[in-house]
N, C-alpha and C positions, 0 to 999 in steps of 0.2 A: 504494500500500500504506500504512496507518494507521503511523503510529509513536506509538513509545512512553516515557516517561523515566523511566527507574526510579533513584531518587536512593535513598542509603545514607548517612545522615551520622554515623553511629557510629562508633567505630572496630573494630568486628567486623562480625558476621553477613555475611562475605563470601561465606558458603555457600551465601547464597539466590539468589545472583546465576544461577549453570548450572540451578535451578529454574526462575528466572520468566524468563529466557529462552526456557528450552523451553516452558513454559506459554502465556507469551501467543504464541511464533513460532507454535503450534499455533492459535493464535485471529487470527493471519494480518496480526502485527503488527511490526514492525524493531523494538527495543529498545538507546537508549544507554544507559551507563550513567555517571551521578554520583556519584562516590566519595569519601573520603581516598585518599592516596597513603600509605599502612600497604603493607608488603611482601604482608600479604595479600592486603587488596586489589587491589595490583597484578600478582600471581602469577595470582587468581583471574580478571580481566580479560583477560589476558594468554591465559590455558589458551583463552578464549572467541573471542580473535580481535578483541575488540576495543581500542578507544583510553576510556582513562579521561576523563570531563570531571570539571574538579579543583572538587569541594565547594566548595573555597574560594573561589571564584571562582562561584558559583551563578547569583548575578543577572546576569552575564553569558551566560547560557543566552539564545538566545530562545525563551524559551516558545511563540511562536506556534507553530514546525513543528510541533509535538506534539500528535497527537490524547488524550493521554492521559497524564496521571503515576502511577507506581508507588510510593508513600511507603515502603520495606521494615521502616522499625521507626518507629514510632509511639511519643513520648514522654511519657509524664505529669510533669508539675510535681514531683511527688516523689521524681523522679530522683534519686541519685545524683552528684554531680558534674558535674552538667549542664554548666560552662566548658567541658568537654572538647568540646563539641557546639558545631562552628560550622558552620551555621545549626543550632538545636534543632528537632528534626524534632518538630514539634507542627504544630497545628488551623489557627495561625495562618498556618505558613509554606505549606499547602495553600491555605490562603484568597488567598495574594497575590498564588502563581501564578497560581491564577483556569482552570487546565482542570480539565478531569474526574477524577476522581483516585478511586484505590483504596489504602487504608493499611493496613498492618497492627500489630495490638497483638499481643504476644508477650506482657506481662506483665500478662495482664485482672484480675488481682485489684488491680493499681495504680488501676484504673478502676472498680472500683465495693466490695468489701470494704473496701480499704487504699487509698481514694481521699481525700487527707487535705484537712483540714476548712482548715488554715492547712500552710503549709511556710518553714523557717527557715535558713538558714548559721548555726549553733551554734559561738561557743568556745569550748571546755573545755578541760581541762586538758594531751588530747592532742590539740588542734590545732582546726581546724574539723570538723564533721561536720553532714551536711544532719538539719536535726528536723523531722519531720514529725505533725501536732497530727491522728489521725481522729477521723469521729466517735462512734466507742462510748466516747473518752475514751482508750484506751492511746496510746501514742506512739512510734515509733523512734527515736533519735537516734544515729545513726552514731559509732562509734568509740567509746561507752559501750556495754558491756556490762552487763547488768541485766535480771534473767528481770521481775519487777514491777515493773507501769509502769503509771501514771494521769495524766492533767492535768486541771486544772479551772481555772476564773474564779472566784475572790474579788474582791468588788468592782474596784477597780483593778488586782490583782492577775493575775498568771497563775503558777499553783502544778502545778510537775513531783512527781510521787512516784516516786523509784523504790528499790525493794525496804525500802519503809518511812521513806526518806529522804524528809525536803520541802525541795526548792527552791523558792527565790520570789524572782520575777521582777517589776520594774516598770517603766512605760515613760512617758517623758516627751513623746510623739510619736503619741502615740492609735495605738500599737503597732505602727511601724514595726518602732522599736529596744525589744528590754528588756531590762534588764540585772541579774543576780543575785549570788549569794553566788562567791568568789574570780575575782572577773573573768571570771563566765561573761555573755555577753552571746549575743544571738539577734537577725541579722538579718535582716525579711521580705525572703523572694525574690519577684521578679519575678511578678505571677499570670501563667496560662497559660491560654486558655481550653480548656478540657476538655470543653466540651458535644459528646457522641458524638450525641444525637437532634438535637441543634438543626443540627450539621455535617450528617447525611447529608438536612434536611428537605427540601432541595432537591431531591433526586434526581440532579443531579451527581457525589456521592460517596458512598462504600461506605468498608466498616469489614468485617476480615477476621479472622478468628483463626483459631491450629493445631488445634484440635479442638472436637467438637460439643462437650464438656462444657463449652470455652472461650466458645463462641458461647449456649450458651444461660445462662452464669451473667452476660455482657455486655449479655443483652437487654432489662435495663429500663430500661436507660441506653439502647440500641441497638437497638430494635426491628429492623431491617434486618439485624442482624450476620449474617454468612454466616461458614462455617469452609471452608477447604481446610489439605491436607497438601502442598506442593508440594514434589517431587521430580525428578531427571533421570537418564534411563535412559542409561547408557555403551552405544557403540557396539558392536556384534560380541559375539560368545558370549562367557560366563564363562570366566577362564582355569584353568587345574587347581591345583586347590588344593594352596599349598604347606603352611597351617597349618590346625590343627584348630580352634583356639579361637582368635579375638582380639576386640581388649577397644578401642574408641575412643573416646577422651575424658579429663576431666582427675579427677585422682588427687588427693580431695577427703576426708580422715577427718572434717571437722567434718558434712559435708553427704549423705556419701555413705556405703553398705554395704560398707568394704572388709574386715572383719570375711567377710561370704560369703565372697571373693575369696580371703583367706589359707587358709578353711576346703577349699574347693574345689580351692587348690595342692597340701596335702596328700593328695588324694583320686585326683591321676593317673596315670597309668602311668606307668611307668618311660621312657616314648621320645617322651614328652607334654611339653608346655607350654602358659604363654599366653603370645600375641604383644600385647602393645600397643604400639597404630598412635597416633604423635605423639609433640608437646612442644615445650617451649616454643623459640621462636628466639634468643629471646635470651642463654638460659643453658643450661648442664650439668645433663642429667637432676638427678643426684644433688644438684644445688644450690637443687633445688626443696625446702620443707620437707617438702613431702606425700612427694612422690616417696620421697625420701631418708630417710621413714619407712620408705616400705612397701618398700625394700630391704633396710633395718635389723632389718625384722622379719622377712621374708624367712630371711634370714642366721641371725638366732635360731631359727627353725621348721625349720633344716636346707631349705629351699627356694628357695634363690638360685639354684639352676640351671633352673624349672619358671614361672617368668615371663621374657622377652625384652624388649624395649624397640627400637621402631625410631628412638627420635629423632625431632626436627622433618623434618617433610616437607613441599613446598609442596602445596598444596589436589588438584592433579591426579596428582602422587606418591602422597597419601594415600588418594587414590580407590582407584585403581588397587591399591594393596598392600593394603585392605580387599578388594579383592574376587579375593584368592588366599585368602579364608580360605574354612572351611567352615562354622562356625557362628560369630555375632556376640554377644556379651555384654552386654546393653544395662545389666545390674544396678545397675551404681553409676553412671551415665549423664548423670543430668540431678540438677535438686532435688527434695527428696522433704519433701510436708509430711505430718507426724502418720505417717507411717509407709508413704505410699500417695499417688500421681499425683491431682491435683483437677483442675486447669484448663490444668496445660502436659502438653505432649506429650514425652515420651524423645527425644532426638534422633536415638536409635540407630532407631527405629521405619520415618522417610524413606529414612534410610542401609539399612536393613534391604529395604524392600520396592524403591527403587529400584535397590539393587546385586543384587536377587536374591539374598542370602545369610539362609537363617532362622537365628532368634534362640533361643538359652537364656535364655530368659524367666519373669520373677514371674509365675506364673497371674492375681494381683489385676491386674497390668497386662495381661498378651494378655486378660483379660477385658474391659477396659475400652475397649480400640481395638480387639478383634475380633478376636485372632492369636492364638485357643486352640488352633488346629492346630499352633503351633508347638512346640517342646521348654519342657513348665512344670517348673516346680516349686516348692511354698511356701516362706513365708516367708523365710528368709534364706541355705536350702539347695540353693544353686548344684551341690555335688559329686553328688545326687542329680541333677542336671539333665547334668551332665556324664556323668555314668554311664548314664544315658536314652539321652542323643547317642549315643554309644560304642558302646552295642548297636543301632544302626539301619542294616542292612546297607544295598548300594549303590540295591534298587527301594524298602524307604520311605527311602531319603535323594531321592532321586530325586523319590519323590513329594511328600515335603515343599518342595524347591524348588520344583515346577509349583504346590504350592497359595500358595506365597509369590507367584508372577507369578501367579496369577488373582488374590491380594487387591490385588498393585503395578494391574493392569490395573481393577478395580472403584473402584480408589480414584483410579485417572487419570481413569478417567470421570466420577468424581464432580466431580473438579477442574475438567474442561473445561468439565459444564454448569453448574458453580455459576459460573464465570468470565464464560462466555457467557448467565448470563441478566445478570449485574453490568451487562456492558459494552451489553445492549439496554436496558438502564435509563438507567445514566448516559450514555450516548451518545444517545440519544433526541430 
């Protein structure tokens, strides 16, 4: 039987792990997997059955047994905090392994949009923050906030603008190091090779993203890029729902619509609530900022009793108590640019079709992945969506679940052959 290595060096997305198990076990392959030791991590390994091999220890693997590696997050250079990443799951650490290998990008406008021209360790005046130089000329520099933002080259120079301000920067090192106005200095990071067409020219390796809009804005970089959703179907019948509505994910007002959410408390029955499923392990709901708003405002809107909170749960805990609900709330879910889903996928979407539970969903979004069967509703009017739900007696709830497993079964199909043509390619 072929094996598999599916390496994770992040220290999340341990979520993907009970997907691409099931995925490749279905394409008739054993799969270890190389992890951090993060509690999640190890929770999530653990639910699986199997033995962690510890990241840190990578080169240690012998690559030989392995007909195949599985990269789960594929890094760009303008990461973030990249120390945290030991090995950096980038181009090069696929290349050294030297087997066949399938990666995935999660964050495809990293790679071709916001795919930055030069990238920096910047310190300012609150610490280090990564700067990254694209090329239309704007810039991000972490931990400066600043809506306008330019850079340009003056002869020796490199000149930041932001919101009208000029920094100017010189470098005595043909711009390793440059250094500016109060001790701001920039120093170049490490390059990383980023070539998505040149990696897969081989035919050896593939290049994957969560959805077709991710895979086709990938493809001029990536001519090959292929999308899947991968998901994992829990064992045995759905159990009877003990809640109506819940909500999984993190409680975000800079990023997210909690605005619907409060809207929508107000709008339920008297013997109603929402259950939100998680939180963090480390701390006290309430000592989260977000959290600790939206209880606070809760409390002001006379609504503290019509939201619930389960707390941290390990990965197969949270499985499981997501799927007593009856309908899933993906709304404030994931990041939202301009107002509307571009190139990443809601996360609630996997969670959705793999647990069998349909969603109260933005029509702009079941439009865009295809789950206009579900419960919509515009723009930012969840209670209208709850109110929809509410009146759908026991055969269309019913029927709405069956048409959620025919879209989980279409979209498995999709997974399998877009999997199995990858691996008669690079296997070849």
């Amino acid at each position: 039987m072929p094996s598999c290595l599916l390496i994770e060096c992040c220290p999340y997305h341990w979520e993907i792990f009970p997907a691409w198990v099931s995925l490749l076990g279905e394409s008739g392959f054993t799969v270890d997997i190389a992890c951090p030791d993060t509690p999640g991590h190890l929770e999530t390994v653990a639910m699986l059955g199997k033995q962690r091999l510890p990241i840190e220890r990578l080169w240690d693997i012998p690559f030989h047994r392995y007909d195949l590696v599985v990269l789960g997050t594929l890094m760009h250079e303008g990461y973030n905090d990249v120390d945290k990443f030991q090995p950096l799951p980038g181009l090069d650490l696929i290349n050294r392994i030297g087997c066949p290998s399938i990666s995935m990008v999660h964050e495809p406008l990293q790679w071709n949009l916001r795919c930055p021209e030069a990238t920096y360790d910047g310190r300012h005046s609150k610490g280090w923050g990564t700067l990254n130089l694209f090329r239309d000329h704007t810039f991000y520099w972490q931990g400066r906030r600043r809506r306008r933002r330019q850079w340009s080259r003056e002869g020796n120079h490199l000149v930041l603008w932001e919101d009208g301000r000029r920094l100017t920067f010189f470098s005595t090192d043909r711009g390793t190091t440059w250094r500016g106005p109060n001790g701001m200095t920039l120093r170049r990071r490490t390059a990383l090779r980023t070539d998505l067409k040149r990696h897969t020219r081989s035919g050896q390796h593939a290049i994957v993203t969560l959805s077709r809009q991710a895979a086709e804005h990938i493809r001029p970089r990536c001519p090959d890029a292929a999308w899947i959703m991968p998901f994992a179907k829990p064992d045995g019948p759905p159990p009877v729902p003990r809640d109506t509505f819940v909500f999984a994910g993190s409680i975000d007002y800079g990023r997210k619509a909690i605005g619907s959410l409060l809207s929508a408390c107000a709008a339920l029955a008297p013997d109603e609530s929402v259950f939100i499923v998680g939180g963090s392990r480390y701390a006290n709901l309430a000592d989260d900022p977000n959290v600790g708003r939206l209880m606070r405002d809760l409390a002001d809107c006379g609504l503290a009793d019509k939201v619930r909170f389960s707390g941290y749960l390990p990965y197969g805990e949270f499985l499981e108590r997501l799927r007593q609900g009856r309908f899933l709330l993906p709304l404030v879910d994931d990041r939202v640019f301009g107002g509307d889903y571009k190139v990443r996928t809601p996360a609630a979407v996997p969670l959705s079709l793999g647990l069998g539970i349909p969603m109260i969903v933005n029509e702009a979004i079941a439009r865009r992945f295809g789950l206009d069967f579900m419960v919509c509703y515009q723009g930012d009017d969840l209670a209208s969506g709850l109110t929809e739900a509410r009146a759908l007696d026991d055969a269309a709830q019913a029927s709405l679940r069956e048409r959620t497993r025919q879209a989980a079964d279409r979209l498995q199909a999709h997974n399998r052959d877009t999997i199995a043509g990858i691996l008669r390619r690079i296997l070849a």
